[in-house]
C-alpha positions as CSV (number, residue, x, y, z in Angstrom):
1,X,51.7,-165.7,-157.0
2,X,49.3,-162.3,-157.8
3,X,49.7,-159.3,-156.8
4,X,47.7,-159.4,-153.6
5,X,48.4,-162.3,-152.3
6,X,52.2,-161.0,-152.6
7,X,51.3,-157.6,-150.8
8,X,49.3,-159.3,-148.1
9,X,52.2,-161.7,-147.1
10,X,54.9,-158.8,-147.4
11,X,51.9,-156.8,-144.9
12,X,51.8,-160.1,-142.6
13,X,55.9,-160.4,-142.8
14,X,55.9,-156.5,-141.8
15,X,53.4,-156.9,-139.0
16,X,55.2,-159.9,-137.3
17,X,58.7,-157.7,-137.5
18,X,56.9,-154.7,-135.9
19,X,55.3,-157.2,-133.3
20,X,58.5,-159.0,-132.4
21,X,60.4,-155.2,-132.2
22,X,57.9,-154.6,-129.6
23,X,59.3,-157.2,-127.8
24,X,62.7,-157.1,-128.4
25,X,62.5,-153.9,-126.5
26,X,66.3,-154.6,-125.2
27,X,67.6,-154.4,-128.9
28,X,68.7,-150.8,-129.4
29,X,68.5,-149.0,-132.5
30,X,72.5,-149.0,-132.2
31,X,72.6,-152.4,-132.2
32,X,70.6,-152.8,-135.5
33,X,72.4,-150.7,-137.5
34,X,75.0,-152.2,-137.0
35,X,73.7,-155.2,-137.3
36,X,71.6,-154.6,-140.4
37,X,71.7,-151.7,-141.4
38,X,68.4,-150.0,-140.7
39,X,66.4,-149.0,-137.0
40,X,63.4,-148.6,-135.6
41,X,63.7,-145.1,-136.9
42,X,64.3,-146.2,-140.5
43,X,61.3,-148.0,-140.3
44,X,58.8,-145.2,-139.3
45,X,60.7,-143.5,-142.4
46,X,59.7,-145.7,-145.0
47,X,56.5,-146.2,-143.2
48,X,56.1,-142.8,-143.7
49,X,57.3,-142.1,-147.1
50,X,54.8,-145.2,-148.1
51,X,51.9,-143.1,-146.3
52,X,52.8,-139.9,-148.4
53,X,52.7,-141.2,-151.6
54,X,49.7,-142.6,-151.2
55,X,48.2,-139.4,-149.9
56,X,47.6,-141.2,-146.7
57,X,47.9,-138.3,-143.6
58,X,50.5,-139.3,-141.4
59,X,52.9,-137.5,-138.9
60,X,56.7,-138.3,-138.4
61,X,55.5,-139.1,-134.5
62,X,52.2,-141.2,-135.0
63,X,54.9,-143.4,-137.7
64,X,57.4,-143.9,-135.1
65,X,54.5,-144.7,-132.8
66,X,53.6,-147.9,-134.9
67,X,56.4,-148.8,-135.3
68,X,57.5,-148.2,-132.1
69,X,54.1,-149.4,-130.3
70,X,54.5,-146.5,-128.2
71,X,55.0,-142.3,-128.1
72,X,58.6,-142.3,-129.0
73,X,59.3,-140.3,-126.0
74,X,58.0,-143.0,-123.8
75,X,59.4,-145.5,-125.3
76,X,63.0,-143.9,-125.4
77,X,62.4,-143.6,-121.7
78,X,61.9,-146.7,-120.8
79,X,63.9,-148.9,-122.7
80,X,66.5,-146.7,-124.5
81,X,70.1,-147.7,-122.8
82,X,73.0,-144.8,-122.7
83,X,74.9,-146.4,-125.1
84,X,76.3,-144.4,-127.9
């Protein structure tokens, strides 16, 4: 397999995780980390740290938005339960 055709099915695999996270919107971060080991938050991280070294502009909040398909605010709001 090439390179690109390796980065565009990593970019499709990342796109469908970020989709179905949208719609797992009664999974909490909690629950993945414990679980797997990363959140919602970790994601808009690395998503982050990807756009910076690529000299791509991109703020910590429009990250978590992608990832988050929302303002984080909002979506903490909505769906965020009071667990610790």
């Amino acid at each position: 397999m090439d390179d690109k055709t390796k980065t565009e099915l990593e970019a499709a695999a990342f796109r469908h995780l970020i989709e179905h996270l949208h719609e797992r919107t009664d999974v909490q971060n909690i629950d993945l980390m414990e679980l797997a080991g990363f959140c919602r938050n970790c994601l808009s991280t690395w998503y982050l740290e990807a756009a910076d070294e690529r000299g791509v502009a991109l703020s910590k909040d429009e990250a978590r938005e992608i990832v988050y398909g929302m303002p984080y605010e909002e979506w903490k709001a909505k769906f965020q339960t009071g667990r610790p």
